[in-house]
C-alpha positions in Angstrom: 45.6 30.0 12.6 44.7 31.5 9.8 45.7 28.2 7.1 43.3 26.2 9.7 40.8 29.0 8.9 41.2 28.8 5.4 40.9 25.3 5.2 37.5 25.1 6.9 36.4 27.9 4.7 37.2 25.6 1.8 36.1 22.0 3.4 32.9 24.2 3.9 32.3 25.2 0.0 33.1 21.5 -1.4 30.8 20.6 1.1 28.2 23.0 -0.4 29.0 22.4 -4.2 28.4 18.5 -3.0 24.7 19.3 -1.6 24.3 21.5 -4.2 24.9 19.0 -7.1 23.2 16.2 -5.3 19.8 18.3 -4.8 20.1 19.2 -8.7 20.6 15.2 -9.3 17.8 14.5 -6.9 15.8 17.2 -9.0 16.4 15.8 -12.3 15.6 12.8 -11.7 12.3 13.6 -9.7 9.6 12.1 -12.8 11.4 9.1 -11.9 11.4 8.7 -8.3 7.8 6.8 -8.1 9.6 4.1 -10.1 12.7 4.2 -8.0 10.8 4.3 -5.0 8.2 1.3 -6.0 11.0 -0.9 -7.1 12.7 -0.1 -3.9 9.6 -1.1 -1.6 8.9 -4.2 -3.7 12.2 -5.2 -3.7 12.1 -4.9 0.8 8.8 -6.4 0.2 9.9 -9.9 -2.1 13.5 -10.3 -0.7 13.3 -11.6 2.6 11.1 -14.4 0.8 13.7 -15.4 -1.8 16.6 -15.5 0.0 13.8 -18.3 2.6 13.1 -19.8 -1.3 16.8 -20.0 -2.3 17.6 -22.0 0.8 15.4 -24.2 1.0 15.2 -25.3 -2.6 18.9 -24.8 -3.8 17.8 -22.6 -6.9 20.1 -20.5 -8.9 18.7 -17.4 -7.3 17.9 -15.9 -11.0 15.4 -18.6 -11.6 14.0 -17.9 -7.9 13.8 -14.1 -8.8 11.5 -14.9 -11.8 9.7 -17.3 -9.7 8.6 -15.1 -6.9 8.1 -11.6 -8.5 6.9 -12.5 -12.3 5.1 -15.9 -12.0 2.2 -14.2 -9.1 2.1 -11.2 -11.7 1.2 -14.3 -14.5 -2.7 -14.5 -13.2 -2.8 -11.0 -13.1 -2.2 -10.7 -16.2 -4.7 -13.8 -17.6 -7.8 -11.8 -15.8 -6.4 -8.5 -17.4 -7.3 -10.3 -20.5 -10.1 -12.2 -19.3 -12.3 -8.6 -17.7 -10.5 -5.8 -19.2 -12.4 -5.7 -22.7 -15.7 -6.4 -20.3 -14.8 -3.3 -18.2 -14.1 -0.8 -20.8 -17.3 -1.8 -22.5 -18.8 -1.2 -19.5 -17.6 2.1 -18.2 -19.6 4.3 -20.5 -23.0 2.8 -19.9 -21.7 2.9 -15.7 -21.0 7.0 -16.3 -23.8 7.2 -17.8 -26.2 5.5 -15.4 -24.0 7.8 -12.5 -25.0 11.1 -14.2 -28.3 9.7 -14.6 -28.9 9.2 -11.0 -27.4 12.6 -10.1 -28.9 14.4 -12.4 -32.6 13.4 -11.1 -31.5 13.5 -7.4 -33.8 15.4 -5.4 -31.3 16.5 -2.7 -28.4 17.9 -5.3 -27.6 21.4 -6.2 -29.0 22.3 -9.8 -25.2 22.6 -10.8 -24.7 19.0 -10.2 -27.6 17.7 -11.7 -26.6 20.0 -14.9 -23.4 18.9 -15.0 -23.0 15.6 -17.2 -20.2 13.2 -17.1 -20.0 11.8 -20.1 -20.0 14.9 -22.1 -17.6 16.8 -20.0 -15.3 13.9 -20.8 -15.6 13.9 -24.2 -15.2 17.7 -24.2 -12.4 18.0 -22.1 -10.5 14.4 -22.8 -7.4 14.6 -25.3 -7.2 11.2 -26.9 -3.2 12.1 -27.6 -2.6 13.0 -24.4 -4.4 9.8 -23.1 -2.3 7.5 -25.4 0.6 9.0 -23.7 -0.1 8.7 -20.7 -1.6 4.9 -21.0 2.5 4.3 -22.9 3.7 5.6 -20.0 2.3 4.3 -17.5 3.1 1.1 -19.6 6.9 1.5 -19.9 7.1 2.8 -15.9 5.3 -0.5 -15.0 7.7 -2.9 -16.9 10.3 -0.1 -16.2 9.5 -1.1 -12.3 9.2 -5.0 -13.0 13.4 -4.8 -14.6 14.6 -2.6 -11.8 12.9 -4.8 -9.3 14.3 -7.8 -10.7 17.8 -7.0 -10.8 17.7 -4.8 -7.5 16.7 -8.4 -6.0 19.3 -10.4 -8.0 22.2 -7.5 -6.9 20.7 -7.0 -3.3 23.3 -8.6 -1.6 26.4 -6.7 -3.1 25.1 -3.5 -3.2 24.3 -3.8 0.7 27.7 -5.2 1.4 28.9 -2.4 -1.0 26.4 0.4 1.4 28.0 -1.1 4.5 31.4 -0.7 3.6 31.4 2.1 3.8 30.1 2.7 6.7 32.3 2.7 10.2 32.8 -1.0 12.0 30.7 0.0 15.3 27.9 0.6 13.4 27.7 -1.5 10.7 26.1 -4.4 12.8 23.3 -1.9 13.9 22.4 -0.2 10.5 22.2 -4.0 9.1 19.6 -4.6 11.8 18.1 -0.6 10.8 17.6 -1.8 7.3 16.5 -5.0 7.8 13.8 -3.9 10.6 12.5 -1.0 7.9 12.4 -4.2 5.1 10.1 -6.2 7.4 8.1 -3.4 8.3 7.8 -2.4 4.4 6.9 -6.0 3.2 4.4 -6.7 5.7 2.2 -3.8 4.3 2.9 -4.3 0.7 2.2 -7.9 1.0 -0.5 -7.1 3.7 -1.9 -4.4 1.4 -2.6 -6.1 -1.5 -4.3 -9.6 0.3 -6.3 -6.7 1.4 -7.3 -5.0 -1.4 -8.1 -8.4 -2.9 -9.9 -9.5 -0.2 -12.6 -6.2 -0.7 -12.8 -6.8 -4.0 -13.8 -10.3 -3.9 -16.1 -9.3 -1.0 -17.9 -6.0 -2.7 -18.4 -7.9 -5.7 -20.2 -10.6 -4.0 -22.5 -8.2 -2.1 -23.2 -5.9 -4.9 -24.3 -9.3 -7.5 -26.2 -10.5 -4.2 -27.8 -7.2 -4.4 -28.7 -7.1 -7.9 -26.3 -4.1 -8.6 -25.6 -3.6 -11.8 -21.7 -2.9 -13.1 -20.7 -5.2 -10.1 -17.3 -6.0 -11.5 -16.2 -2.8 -12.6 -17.2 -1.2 -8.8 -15.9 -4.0 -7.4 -12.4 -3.2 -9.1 -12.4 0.4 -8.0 -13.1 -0.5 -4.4 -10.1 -2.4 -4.6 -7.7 -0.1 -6.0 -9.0 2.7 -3.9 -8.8 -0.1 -0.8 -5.1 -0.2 -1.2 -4.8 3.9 0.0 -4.9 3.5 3.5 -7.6 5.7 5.8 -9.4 7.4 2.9 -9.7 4.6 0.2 -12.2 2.7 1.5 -14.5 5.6 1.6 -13.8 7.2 -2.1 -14.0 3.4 -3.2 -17.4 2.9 -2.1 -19.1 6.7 -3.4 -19.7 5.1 -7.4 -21.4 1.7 -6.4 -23.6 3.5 -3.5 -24.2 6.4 -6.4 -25.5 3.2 -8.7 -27.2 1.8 -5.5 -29.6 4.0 -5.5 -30.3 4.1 -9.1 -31.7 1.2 -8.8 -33.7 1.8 -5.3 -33.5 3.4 -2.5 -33.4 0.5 -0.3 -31.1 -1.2 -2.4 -28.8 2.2 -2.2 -29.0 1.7 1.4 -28.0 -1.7 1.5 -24.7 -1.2 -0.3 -24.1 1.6 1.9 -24.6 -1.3 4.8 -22.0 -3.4 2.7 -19.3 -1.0 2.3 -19.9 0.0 6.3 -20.1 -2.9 7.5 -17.0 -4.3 5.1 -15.0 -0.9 6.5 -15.7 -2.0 10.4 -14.3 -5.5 9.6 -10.8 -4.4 7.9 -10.0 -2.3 10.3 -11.0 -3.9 13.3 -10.4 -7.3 12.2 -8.8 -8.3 8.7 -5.8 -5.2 8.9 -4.8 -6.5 12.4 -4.3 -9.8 11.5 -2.8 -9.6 8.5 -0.1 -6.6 9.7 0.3 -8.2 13.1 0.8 -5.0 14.6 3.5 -4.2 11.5 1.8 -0.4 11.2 0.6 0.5 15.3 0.3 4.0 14.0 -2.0 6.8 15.7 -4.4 8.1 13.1 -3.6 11.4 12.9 0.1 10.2 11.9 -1.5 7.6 8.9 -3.6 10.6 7.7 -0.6 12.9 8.2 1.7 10.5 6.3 -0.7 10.4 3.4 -1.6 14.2 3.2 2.7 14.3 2.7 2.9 11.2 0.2 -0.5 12.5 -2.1 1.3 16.1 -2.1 4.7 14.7 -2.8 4.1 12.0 -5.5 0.3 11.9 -5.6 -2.0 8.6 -5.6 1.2 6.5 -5.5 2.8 9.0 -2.7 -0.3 8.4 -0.4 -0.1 4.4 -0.9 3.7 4.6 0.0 3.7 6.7 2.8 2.7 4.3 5.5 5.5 2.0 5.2 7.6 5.0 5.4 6.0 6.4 8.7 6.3 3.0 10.1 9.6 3.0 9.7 10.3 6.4 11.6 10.0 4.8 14.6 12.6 2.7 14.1 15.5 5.0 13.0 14.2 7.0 15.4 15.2 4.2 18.3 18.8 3.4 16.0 19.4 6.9 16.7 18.8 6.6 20.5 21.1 3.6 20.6 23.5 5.2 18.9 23.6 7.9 21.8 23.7 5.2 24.2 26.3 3.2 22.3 28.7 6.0 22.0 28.0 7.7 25.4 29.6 4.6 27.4 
């Protein structure tokens, strides 16, 4: 009896040095988990589309790889080159004309109307510190685009690999877990960004219709902003109303119509369709979600943590099956 106790007591502390040494892992390698978790979401997101590529054309999966994840990056890219230089010449007048307008605002506190944009920037901006950051963000972007690739290119042995190890009854079930959670995950990132094109091609539209100056530049922020879910649409829209009514009142008031009536159709129409019920999530649990992901890993948290609330309900009914499964 008391070997049997002594065992446990030492099955107990490897088990503990094991947690521990895997939370100090995790820990270390937290400045890189937005990168691991991106490449892991894109990778759910792209796969089930080239292994539907590889059969139908026969290519050496490699040369499918490249053609679904780099080639749709390729016009990215072009129009980086294209508007970039036009947007950065751009964004000083923009800040300029935005502390302009609030700063002879009638219906502002005198601290706002004080407080200008452009000089606090220049204050407060370090241009070191800014070159880093634009390098890293850089190197974690092309860092994402390699793991990406060759999680895609090793997807199928490192799942066989995962399962494994797993026990026989439930490798059949966990297979369908994972591949449930990739559907789910795909459908928003792909979903997310048709989206987010979508608004910008639609806010750019409305603001040249409207005689809004800086059109491409808002339009471009709407879009970014459009791809956090509940709250982006709203932060996206403050600038380009802000410039609105620079120009007029009425004019002000009509890109507040735009973005309103832009909002209503997204999420009553365009989201719907495009998901196909992929994210049937109560609201409190979306804003919930992105409250968790902002907190955890900030902007890129909050735009991953639908796809991962989405996919609670599913382990959630694995788990029940698994009590039904091993009850009989």
């Amino acid at each position: 009896m008391e070997k049997n106790e002594h065992f446990l007591s030492w099955n107990a502390l490897i088990r503990i040095v094991i947690m521990g040494v895997l939370i100090f892992l995790c820990w270390k390698v937290l400045p890189i988990m937005p990168v691991i978790l991106i490449s892991l979401v894109l990778t759910a997101a792209f796969y089930p589309t080239l292994i539907s590529v590889q059969k139908k054309t026969k290519i050496p999966m490699i040369f499918c790889i490249f053609l679904i994840l780099i080639v749709p990056i390729v016009p990215f890219i072009v129009l980086g080159f294209i508007f970039i230089p036009r947007i950065l010449k751009e964004i000083p007048v923009l800040l300029g004309s935005i502390n302009n307008v609030i700063s002879h605002s009638s219906f502002l506190s005198s601290f706002l109307k004080d407080f200008n944009i452009v000089t606090y920037l220049k204050t407060h901006l370090d241009y070191t510190t800014a070159t880093v950051n634009i390098t890293f963000i850089i190197v974690s972007i092309i860092t994402t685009i390699i793991l990406t690739f060759f999680l895609m290119y090793d997807m199928k042995r490192l799942s066989e690999l995962f399962l494994n190890n797993l026990p026989l009854k439930e490798k059949d079930s966990i297979k369908e877990l994972i591949e449930e959670v990739a559907i789910v995950t795909g459908k928003y990132i792909r979903g997310n960004v048709i989206i987010s094109i979508i608004c910008g091609v639609v806010v750019y539209t409305g603001l040249t219709l409207l005689g809004v100056p800086f059109a491409l530049p808002l339009a471009l922020f709407a879009a970014i902003f459009d791809l956090l879910p509940l709250v982006g649409q709203t932060i996206g829209a403050i600038p380009a109303v802000i410039i609105g009514f620079g120009v007029s009142p009425i004019v002000g008031i009509l890109v507040v119509i735009l973005h309103f009536i832009y909002q209503q159709v997204e999420n009553n129409i365009i989201s719907p369709l495009i998901y196909n019920k992929a994210l049937d999530l109560f609201p409190s649990v979306v804003f919930l979600s992105v409250l968790i992901g902002a907190s955890l890993f900030g902007i890129l948290g909050a735009f991953l943590s639908l796809p991962v609330a989405a996919s609670i309900p599913a382990m959630i009914n694995y788990r029940k099956n698994y009590k039904i499964r091993h009850s009989a």
